[in-house]
C-alpha positions as CSV (number, residue, x, y, z in Angstrom):
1,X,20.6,0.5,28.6
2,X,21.2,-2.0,26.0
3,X,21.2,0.0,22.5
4,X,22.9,-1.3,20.1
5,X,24.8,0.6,17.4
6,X,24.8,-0.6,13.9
7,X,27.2,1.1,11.8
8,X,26.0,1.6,7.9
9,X,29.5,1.5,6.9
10,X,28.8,0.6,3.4
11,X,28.1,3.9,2.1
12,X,30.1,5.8,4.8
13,X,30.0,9.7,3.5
14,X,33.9,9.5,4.0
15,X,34.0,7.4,0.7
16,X,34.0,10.0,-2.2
17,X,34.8,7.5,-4.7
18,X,32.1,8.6,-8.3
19,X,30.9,7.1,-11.3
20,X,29.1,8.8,-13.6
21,X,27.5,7.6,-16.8
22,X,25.8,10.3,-18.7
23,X,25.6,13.7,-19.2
24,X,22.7,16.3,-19.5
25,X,22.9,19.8,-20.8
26,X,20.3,22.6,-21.1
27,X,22.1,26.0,-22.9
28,X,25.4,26.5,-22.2
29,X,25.7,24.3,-18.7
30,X,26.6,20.4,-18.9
31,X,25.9,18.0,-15.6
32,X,27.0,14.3,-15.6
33,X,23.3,12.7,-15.3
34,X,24.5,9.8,-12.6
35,X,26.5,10.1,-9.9
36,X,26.8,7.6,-7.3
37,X,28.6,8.1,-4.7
38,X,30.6,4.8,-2.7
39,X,29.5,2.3,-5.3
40,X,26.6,1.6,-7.5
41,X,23.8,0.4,-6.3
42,X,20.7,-1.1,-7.3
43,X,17.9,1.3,-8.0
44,X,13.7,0.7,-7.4
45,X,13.6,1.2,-11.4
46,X,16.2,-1.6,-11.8
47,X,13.3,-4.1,-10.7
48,X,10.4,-2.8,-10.6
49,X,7.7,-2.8,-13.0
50,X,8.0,0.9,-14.5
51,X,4.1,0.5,-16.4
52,X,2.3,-0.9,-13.0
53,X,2.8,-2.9,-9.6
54,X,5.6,-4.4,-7.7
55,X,8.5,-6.5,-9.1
56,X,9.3,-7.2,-13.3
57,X,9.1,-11.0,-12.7
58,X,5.9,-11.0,-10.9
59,X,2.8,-11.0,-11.9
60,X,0.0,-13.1,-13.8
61,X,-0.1,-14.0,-17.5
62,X,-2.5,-15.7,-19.9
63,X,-0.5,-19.0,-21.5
64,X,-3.0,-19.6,-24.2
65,X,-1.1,-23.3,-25.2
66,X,-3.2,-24.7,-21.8
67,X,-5.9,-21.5,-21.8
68,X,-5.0,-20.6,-18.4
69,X,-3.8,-18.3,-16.1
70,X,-0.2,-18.3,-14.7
71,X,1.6,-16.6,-11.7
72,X,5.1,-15.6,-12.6
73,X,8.1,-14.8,-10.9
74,X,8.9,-17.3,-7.8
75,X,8.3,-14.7,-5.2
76,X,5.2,-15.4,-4.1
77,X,3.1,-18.5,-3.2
78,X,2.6,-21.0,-6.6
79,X,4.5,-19.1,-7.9
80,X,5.2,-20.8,-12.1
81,X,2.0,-22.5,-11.6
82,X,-1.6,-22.4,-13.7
83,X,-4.3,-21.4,-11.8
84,X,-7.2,-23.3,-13.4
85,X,-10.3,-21.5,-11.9
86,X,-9.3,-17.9,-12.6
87,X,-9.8,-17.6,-16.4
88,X,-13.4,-18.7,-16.1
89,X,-13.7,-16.3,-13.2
90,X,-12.6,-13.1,-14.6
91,X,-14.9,-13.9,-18.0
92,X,-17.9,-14.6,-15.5
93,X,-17.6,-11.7,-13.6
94,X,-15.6,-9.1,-14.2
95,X,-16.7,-9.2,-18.3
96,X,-12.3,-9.5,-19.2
97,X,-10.9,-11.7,-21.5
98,X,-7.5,-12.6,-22.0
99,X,-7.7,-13.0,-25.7
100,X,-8.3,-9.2,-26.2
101,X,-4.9,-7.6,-24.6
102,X,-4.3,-4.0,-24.7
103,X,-0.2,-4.1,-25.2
104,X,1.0,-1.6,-23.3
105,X,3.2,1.4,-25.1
106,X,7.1,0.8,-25.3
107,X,7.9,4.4,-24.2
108,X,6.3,7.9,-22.9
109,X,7.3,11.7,-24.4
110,X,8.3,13.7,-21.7
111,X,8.8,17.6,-21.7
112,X,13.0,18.1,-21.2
113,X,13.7,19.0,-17.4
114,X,13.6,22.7,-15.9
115,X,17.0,23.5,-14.8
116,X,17.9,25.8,-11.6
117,X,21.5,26.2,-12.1
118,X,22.0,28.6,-9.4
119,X,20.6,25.1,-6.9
120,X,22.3,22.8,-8.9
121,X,25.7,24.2,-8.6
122,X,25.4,25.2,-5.0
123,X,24.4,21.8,-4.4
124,X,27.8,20.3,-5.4
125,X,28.6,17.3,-5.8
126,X,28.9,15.8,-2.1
127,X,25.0,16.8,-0.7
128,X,24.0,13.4,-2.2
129,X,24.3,9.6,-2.5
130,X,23.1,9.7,-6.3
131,X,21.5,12.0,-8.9
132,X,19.7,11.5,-12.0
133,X,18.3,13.1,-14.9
134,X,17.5,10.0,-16.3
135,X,14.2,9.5,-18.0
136,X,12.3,6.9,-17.0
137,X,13.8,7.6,-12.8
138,X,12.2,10.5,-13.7
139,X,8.6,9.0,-14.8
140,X,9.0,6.6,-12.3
141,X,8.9,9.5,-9.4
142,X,6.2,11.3,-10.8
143,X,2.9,9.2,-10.0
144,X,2.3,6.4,-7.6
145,X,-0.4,3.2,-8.0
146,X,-4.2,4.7,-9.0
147,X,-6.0,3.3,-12.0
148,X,-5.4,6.9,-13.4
149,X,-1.7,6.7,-13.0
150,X,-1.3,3.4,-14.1
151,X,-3.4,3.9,-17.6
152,X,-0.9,7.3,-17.9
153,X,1.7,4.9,-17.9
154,X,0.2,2.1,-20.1
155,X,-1.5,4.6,-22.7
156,X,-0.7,8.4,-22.0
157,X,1.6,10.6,-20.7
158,X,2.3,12.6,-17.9
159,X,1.7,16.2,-18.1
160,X,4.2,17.0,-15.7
161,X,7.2,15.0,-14.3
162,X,10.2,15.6,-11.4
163,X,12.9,17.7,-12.9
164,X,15.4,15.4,-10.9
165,X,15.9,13.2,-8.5
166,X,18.6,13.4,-5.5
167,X,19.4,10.5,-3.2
168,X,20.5,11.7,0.0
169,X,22.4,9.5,2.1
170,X,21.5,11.6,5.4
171,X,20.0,14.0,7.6
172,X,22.3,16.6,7.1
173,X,22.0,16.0,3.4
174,X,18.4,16.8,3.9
175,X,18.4,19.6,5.7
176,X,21.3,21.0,2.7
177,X,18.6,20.2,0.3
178,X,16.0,22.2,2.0
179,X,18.2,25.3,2.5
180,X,19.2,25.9,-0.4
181,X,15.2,25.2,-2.2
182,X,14.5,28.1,0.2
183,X,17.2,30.0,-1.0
184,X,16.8,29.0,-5.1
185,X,12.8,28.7,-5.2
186,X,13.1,25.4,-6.1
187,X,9.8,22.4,-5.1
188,X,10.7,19.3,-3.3
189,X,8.8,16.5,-3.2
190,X,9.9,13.4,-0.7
191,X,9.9,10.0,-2.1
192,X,9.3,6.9,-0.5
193,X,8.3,3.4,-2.0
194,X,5.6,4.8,-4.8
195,X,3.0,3.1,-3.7
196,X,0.4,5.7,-2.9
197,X,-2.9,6.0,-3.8
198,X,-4.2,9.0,-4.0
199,X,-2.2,11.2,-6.6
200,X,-0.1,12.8,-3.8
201,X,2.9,12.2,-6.6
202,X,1.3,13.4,-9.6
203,X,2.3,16.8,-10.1
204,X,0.4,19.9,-11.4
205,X,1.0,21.2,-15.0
206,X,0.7,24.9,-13.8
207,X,4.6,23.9,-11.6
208,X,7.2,26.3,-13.3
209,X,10.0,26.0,-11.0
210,X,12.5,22.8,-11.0
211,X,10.8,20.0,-9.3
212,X,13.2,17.8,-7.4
213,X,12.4,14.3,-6.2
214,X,14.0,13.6,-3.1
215,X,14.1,9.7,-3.3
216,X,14.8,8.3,0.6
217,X,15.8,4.6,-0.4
218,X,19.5,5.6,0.4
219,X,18.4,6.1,4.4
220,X,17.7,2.4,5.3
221,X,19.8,2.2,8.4
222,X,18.7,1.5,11.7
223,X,20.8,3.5,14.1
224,X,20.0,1.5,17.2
225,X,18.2,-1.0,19.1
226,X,17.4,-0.7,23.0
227,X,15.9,-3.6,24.1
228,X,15.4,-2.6,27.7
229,X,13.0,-0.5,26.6
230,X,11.7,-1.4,23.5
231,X,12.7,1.5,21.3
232,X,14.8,1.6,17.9
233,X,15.9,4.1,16.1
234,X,15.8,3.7,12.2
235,X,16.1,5.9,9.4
236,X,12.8,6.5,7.2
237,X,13.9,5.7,4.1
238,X,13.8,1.5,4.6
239,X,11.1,-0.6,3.4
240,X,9.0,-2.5,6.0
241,X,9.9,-6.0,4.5
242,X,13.7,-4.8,5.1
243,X,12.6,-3.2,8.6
244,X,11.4,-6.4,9.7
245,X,14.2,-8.1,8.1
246,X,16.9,-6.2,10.1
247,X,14.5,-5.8,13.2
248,X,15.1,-9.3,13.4
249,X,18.6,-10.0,14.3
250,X,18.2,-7.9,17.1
251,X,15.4,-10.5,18.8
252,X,12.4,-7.9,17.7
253,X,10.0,-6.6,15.2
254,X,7.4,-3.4,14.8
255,X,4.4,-5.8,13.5
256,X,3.6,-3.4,10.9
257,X,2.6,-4.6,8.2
258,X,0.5,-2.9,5.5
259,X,-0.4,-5.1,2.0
260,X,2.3,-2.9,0.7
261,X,5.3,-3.6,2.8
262,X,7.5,-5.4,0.4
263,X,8.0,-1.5,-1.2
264,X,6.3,1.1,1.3
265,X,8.5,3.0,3.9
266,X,8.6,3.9,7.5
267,X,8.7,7.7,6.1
268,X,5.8,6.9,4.0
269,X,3.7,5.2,6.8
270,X,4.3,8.0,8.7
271,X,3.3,11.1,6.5
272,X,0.1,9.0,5.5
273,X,-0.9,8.0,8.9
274,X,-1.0,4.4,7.9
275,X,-2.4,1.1,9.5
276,X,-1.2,-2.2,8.6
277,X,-3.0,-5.7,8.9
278,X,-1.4,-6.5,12.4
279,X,-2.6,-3.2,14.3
280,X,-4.3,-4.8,16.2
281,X,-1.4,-6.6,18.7
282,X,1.1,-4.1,17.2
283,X,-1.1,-0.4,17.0
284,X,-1.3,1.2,14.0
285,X,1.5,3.8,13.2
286,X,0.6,6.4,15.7
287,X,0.6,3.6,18.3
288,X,4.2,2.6,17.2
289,X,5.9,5.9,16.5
290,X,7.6,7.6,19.3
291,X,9.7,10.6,17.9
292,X,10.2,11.8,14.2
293,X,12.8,13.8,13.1
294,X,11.3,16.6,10.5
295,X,13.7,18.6,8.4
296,X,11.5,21.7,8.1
297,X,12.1,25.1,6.5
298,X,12.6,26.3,9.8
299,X,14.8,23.5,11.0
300,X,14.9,20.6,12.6
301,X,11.7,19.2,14.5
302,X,12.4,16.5,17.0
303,X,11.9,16.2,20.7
304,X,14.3,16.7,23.7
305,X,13.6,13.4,25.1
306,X,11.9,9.8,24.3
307,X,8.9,10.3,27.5
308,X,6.7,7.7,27.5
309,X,4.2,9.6,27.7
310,X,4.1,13.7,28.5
311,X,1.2,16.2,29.3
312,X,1.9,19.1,27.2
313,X,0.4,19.7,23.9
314,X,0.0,19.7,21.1
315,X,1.5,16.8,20.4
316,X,3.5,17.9,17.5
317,X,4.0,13.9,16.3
318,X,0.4,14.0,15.6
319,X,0.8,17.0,13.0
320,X,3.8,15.2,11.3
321,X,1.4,12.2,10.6
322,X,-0.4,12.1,7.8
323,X,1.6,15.6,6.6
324,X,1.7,14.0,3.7
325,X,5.3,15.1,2.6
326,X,3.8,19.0,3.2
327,X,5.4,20.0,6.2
328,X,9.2,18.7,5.3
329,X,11.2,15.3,5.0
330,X,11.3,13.2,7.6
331,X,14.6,11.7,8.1
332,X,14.6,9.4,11.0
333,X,11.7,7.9,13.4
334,X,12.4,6.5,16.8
335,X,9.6,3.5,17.1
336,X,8.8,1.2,19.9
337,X,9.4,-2.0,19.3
338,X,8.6,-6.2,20.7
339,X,10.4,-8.9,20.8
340,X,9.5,-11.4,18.4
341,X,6.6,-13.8,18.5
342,X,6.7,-17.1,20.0
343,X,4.1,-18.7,17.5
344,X,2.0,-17.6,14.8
345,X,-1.4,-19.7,14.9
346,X,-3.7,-19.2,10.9
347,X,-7.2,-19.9,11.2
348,X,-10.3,-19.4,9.2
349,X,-14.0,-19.1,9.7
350,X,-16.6,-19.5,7.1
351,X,-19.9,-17.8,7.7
352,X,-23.3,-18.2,5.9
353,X,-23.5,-14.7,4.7
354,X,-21.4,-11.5,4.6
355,X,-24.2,-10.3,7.0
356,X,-24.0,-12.5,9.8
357,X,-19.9,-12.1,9.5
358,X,-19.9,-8.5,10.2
359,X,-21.8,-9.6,13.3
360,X,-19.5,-11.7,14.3
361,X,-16.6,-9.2,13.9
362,X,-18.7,-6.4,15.9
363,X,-19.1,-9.0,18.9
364,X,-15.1,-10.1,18.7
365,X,-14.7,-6.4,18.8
366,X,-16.5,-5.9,22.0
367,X,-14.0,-8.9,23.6
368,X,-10.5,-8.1,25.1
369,X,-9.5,-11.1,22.9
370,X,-8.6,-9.4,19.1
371,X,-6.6,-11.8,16.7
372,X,-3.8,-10.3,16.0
373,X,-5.2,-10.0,12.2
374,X,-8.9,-10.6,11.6
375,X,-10.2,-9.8,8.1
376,X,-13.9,-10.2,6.9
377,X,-14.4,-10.9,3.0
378,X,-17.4,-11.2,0.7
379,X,-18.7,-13.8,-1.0
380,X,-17.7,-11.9,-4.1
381,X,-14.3,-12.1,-2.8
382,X,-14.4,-15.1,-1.3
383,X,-15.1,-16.8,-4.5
384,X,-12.4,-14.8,-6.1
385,X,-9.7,-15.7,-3.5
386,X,-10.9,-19.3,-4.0
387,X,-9.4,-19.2,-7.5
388,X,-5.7,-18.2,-6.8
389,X,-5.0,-21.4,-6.7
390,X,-3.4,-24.3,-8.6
391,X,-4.6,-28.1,-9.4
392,X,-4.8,-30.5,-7.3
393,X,-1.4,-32.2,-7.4
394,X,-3.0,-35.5,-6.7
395,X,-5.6,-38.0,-7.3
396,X,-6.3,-37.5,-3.8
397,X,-6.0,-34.2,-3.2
398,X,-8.4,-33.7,-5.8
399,X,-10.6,-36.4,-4.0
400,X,-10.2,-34.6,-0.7
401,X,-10.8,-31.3,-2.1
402,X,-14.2,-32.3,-3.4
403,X,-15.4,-33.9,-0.2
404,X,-14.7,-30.8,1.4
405,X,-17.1,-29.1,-0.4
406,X,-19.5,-31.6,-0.7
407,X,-19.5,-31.5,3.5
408,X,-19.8,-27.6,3.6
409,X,-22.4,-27.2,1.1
410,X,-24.1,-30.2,1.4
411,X,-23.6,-31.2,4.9
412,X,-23.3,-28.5,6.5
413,X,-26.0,-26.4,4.4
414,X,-23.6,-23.0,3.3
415,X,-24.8,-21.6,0.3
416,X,-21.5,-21.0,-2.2
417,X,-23.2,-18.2,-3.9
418,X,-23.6,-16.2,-0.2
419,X,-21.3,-17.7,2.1
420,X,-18.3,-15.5,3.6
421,X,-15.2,-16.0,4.8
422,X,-13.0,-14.8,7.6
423,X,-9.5,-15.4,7.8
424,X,-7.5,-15.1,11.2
425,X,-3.5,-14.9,12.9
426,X,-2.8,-14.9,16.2
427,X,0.7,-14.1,17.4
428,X,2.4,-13.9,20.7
429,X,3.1,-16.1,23.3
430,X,1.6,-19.5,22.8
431,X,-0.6,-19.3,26.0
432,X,-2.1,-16.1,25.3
433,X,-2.7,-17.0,21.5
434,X,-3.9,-19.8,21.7
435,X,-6.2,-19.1,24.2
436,X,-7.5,-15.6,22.2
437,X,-8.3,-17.9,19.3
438,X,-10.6,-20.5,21.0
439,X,-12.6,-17.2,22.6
440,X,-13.1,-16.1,18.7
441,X,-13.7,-19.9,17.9
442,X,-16.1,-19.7,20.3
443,X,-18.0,-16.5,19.1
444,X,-18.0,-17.7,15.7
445,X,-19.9,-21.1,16.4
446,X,-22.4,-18.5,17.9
447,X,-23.3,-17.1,15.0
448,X,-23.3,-20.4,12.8
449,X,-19.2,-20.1,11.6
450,X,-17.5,-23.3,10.9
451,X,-13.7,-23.3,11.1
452,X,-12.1,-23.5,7.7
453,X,-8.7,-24.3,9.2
454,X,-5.0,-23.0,9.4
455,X,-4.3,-23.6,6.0
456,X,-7.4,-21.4,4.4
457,X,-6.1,-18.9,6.9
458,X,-2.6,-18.9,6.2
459,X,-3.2,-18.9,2.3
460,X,-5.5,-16.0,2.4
461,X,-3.2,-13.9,4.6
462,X,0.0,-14.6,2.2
463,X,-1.9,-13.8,-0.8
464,X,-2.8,-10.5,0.3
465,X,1.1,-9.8,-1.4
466,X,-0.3,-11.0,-4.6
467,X,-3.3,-9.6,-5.2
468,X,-2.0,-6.2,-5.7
469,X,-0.9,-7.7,-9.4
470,X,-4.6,-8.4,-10.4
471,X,-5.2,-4.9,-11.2
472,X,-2.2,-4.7,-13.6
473,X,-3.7,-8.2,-15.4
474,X,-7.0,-6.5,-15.4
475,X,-5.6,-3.8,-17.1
476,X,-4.0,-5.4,-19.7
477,X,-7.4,-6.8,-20.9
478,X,-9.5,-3.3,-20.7
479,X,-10.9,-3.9,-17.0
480,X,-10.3,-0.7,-14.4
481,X,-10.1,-1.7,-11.4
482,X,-9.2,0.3,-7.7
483,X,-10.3,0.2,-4.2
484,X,-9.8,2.3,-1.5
485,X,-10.5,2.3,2.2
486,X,-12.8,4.1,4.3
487,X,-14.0,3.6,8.4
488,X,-17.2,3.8,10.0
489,X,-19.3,2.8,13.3
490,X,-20.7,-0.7,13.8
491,X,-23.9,0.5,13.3
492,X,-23.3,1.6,9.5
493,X,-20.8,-1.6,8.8
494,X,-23.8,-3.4,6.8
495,X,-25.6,-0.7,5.1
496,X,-22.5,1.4,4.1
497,X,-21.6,-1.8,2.0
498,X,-25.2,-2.3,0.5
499,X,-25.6,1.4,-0.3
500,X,-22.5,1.8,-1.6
501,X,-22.6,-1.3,-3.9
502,X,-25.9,-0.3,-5.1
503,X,-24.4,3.5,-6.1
504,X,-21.6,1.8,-8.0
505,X,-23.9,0.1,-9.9
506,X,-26.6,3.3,-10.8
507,X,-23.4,5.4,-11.2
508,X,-22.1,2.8,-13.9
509,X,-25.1,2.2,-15.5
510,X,-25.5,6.1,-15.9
511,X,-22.2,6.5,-17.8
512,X,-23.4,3.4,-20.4
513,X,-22.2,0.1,-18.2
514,X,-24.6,-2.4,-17.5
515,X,-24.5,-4.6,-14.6
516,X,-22.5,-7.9,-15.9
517,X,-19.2,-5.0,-16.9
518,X,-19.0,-4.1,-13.4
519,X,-17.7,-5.9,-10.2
520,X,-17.9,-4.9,-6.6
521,X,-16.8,-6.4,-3.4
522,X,-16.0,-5.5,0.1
523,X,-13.9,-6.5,3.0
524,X,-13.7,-5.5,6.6
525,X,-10.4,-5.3,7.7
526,X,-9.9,-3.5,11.0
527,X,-12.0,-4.0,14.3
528,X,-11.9,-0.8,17.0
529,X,-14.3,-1.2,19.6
530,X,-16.9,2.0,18.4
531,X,-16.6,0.7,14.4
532,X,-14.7,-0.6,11.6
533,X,-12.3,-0.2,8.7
534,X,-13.5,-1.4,5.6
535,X,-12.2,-2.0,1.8
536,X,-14.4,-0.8,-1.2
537,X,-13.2,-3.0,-4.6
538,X,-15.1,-2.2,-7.9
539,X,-14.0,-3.3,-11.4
540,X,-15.2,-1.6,-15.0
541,X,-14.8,-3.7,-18.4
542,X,-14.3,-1.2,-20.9
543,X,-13.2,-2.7,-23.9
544,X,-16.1,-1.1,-26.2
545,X,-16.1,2.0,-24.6
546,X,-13.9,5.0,-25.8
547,X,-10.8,4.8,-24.5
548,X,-10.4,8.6,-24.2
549,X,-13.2,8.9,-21.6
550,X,-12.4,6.0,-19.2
551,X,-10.2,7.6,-17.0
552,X,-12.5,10.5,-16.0
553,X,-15.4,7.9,-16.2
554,X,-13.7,6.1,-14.0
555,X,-13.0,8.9,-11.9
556,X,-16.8,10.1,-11.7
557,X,-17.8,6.3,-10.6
558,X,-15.0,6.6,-7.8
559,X,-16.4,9.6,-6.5
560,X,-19.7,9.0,-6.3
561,X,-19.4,5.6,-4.7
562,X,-17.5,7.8,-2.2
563,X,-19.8,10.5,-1.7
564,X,-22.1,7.7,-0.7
565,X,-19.4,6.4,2.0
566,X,-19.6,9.7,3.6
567,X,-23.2,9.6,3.2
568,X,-22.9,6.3,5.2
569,X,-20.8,8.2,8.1
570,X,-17.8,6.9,6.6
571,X,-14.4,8.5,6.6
572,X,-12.5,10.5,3.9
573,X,-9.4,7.7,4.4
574,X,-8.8,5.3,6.5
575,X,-5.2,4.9,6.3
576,X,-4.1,5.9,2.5
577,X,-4.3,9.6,3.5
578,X,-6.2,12.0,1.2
579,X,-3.7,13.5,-1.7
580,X,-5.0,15.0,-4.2
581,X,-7.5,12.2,-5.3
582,X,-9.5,13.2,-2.2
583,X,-9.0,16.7,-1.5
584,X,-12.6,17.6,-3.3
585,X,-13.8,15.9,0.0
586,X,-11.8,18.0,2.7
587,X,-14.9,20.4,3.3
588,X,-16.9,17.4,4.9
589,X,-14.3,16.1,6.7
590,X,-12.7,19.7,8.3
591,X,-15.2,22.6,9.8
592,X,-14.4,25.6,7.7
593,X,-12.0,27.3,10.5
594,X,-9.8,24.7,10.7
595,X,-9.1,24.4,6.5
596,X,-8.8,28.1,6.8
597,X,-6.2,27.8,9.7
């Protein structure tokens, strides 16, 4: 067996070296706020955005000196250039403009923390990596990414927020931290990257007890590799663009990859039963997860072995996904893993219509031949993707550019306010890739696609990372905007997109919108053989309407749209899991015995 040890010396629990910075007191009892324990270290709040998504320095912004639309930060792909098209985009058709801005508040009142002192003392000063009172760490672990959330953050306040947050550094840490919650009454609530969407981190108001984030970014290592049989062992804590990072000196990788992964977590893929956009050469995270290690009120669940596969049930894996952070903290997840891809081949398909595209994805899905990421977008989309983009940085490429379109529209006959657009990776062995994508090539010309080429392909893939930032920009100029996920048979594909687009817009038009303040699109983003995952966008300008009511507004839009999914026969989620956002649906989802049980 070749497993390979890797030693997370750097924060070694031997080191009791401390620095602490603050102190917080409630009656007679004083704490120091920070401790860290080994050194100091970077925290997510250090740079990330605490008033919406992903990093500080990225993002869009409106540079009205050349009245267009920048991307910031260099993290991402033009990254300091103007995007021409996308002001005149956003005014057309999603209402917004960038000359109204709705500045964001400076600060948020909290209510002081509960104290426990009878946990806090028994829990010492050694159960942890780091611990904070500290007041924005503690805003910061108290919602994840809905429009709700994120308008809490830009205009409100939270009504309830983590007491404090711990940073364990390991799984016996954990299983300290759980003991003595039993023994104190005290509410934990795990913590991965933040990123989720369905309120499963706000908390409830009614919560009198100390709430204690336990934040899992401390547990990044990966214990070991074992190549022979393509297994790793890795704590739950790590990030998947760190996973893959450190996956990768050892010759392998897990292929998951959600639009996420630069701040979601193994742990958090896990308890939300997540997919990513490579499932299908990699599995989604049931297909990749061998063992978990649970730290549970009643100890530790794990199993005795790593079986390949074993005939006994349940499977006890399958009730630790998508737990949601209900059952305990999971600590430490033994996944398979592949070596890493020879190539990786972009491609991209235009189509006439979004119609004759979901065709084309139902017969790729009846094929043995699945691109390793195959993704489906609407013209609405389509035409939005087609703006996140800079000049041409040439006479010629601006030359080029036009003939292109001239041939497609003109030549070729597409229609640029219906065509649709697929965009494609392949990875693998070169043989086996290359050969997969002439098969889908070959499907597509069926059913009147055109090739759009590797570099359509490889943009619209990369700026998957990017488009998580829109919403933020959005809200800056009083446009709410969400989407969520849902899956459904073949059949449906079609008509669950039509229906629900058409309940977006009655629903809207009900609460006072008419149709040019609202914005829908769709995507299909998963292919199974018996149906399909699909995405659900929709936009609300809201500048004249009272600010008070959006959020609910918004709230009563989102729901209907998704009663009319599961009208449709879609699903409740998925991959986001269902939190508390979704919990109103759990009776159409579960038979009444089994939400009793």
């Amino acid at each position: 067996m070749n497993r390979l040890d890797q030693v997370n010396g750097q924060f070694a629990s031997a080191n009791k070296s401390f620095v602490s910075t603050e102190t917080v007191t409630n009656a007679d009892k004083t704490y120091p706020e920070i401790i860290d324990h080994h050194q100091t270290r970077p925290i997510k709040l250090d740079y990330f955005n605490k008033q919406g998504w992903g990093y500080k320095d990225s993002g869009f912004e409106y540079d009205k000196g050349v009245d267009g639309i920048r991307i910031t930060g260099n993290r991402y792909m033009y990254g300091g250039q103007i995007l021409p098209g996308f002001k005149p985009w956003i005014v057309e058709n999603i209402g917004a403009d960038p000359d109204y801005v709705d500045t964001p508040q400076e600060d948020m009142e909290v209510d002081p923390p509960v104290f426990n002192h009878a946990f806090i003392e028994a829990l010492g000063n050694d159960n942890f990596s780091r611990r904070s009172w500290h007041k924005w760490e503690r805003i910061m672990h108290s919602h994840g990414a809905t429009f709700q959330e994120v308008f809490a953050l830009r205009r409100t306040r939270f009504e309830r927020i983590a007491d404090m947050i711990i940073y364990p550094n390991n799984q016996e840490q954990c299983v300290k931290l759980v003991e003595l919650a039993n023994q104190h009454d005290v509410v934990l609530v795990p913590y991965g990257g933040g990123t989720n969407v369905t309120q499963s981190l706000m908390l409830q108001k009614e919560e009198l007890r100390m709430i204690v984030s336990v934040d899992m970014s401390r547990m990044t290592a990966i214990k070991w590799v074992d190549k022979d049989n393509n297994m790793a062992c890795v704590q739950t804590g790590i990030s998947g663009q760190d996973l893959e990072r450190d996956l990768k000196q050892y010759g392998v990788c897990s292929g998951h990859e959600p639009d996420s992964q630069e701040f979601s977590t193994l742990g958090g893929w896990i308890s939300t039963r997540a997919s990513g956009m490579k499932k299908n050469t990699y599995g989604n995270i049931e297909d990749i997860v061998i063992n978990v290690n649970l730290v549970t009120s009643k100890g530790i669940y794990t199993k005795v072995n790593l079986w390949p596969r074993i005939s006994n049930g349940p499977d006890l894996n399958h009730i630790v996904m998508g737990s949601e952070g209900n059952l305990g903290i999971i600590t430490e997840a033994v996944i398979r893993v592949k070596p890493l891809p020879e190539v990786r081949i972009f491609d991209s398909i235009l189509f006439h219509d979004y119609e004759t595209g979901i065709k084309f994805m139902w017969e790729v899905s009846k094929t043995k031949n699945y691109p390793t990421s195959i993704r489906l977008v609407d013209n609405s989309q389509f035409t939005f993707g087609a703006t996140l983009k800079p000049a041409p940085s040439s006479t010629w490429e601006a030359f080029v550019d036009k003939a292109k379109k001239f041939f497609v529209v003109n030549i070729k006959g597409y229609d640029p306010d219906r065509m649709a657009a697929c965009t494609l990776l392949f990875e693998g062995d070169e043989a086996s890739s290359l050969a997969n994508q002439k098969v889908v090539l070959d499907i597509a010309s069926r059913f009147g696609g055109m090739s759009g080429g590797p570099e359509n392909g490889m943009r619209g893939y990369l700026l998957t990372f990017l488009i998580a930032y829109t919403r933020d920009f959005a809200s800056e100029h009083f446009v709410a905007a969400e989407s969520f996920e849902t899956s459904c048979p073949w059949s449906n594909v079609a008509s669950l997109c039509s229906r629900v687009k058409k309940r977006i817009i009655e629903e809207g038009a009900s609460e006072g919108f008419t149709a040019d303040k609202i914005w829908t699109s769709f995507r299909v983003t998963q292919l199974y053989e018996t149906g399909a995952a699909i995405y659900v966008y929709f936009s609300i300008q809201y500048r004249d309407y009272p600010q008070e009511k959006i959020v609910d507004t918004y709230e009563k839009i989102e729901n209907a749209a998704r009663d009319e999914v599961m009208l449709c026969g879609g699903c409740i989620s998925h991959h986001h899991g269902v939190g508390k956002l979704r919990k109103r649906f759990i009776d159409r989802t579960l038979p009444p015995m089994a939400i009793e049980w």
